[in-house]
N, C-alpha and C positions, 0 to 999 in steps of 0.2 A: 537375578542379573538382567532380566530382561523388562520387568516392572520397571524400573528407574529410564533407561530411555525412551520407552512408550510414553512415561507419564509427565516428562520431564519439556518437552515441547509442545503440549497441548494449548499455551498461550501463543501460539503461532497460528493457530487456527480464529487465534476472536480474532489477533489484531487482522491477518488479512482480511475478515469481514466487514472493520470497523474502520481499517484506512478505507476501505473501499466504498462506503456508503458516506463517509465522512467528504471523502474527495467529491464523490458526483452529488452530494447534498451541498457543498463547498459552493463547486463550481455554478450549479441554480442559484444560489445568494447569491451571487457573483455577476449575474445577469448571463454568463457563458450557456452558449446549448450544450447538452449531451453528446458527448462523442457518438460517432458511428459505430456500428459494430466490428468492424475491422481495425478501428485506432484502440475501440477497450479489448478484444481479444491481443493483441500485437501486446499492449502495457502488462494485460493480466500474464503472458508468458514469460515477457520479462520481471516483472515483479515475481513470477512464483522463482524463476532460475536467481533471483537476486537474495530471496528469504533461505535458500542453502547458503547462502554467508553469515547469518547474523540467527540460525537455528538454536543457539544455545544462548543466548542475549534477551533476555525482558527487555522489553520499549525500542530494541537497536534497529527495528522493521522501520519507522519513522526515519532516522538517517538516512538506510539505503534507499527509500523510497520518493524521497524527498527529488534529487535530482530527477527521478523518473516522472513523477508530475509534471516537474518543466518540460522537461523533454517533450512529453507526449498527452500533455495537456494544458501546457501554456501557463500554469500556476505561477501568482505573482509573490511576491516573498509575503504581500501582506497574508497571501490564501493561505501558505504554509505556514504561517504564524497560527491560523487561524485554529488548523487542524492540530 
């Protein structure tokens, strides 16, 4: 009983890695600077309170995450295309 939900969300762990190197590799193609440390902790807390919605979902981390780029990193629809 307890196998099945330990192992059943461990794709939630790449994708937060891989939005998150995707977007600040993005946003350098982009010619954008790196956020400050204060704008990327502020997104990382809401992105992690945001990946409790979409925890049982393969690939649904990109939806939620998606306006929160705008948000707090200015991403243009081309960038989220991109990603």
């Amino acid at each position: 009983e307890m196998v099945i939900p330990a192992t059943i969300n461990t794709h939630t762990l790449g994708s937060a890695i891989g939005i998150t190197v995707l977007s600040l590799t993005t946003l350098l193609a982009f010619g954008h600077s790196l956020p400050t440390f204060y704008e990327f902790f502020e997104f990382g807390l809401i992105y992690a309170l945001a990946k409790f919605a979409v925890a049982a979902v393969p690939g649904g981390a990109i939806i939620v995450v998606t306006p929160l780029l705008e948000a707090y990193f200015h991403f243009t629809p081309e960038m989220i295309g991109l990603i």
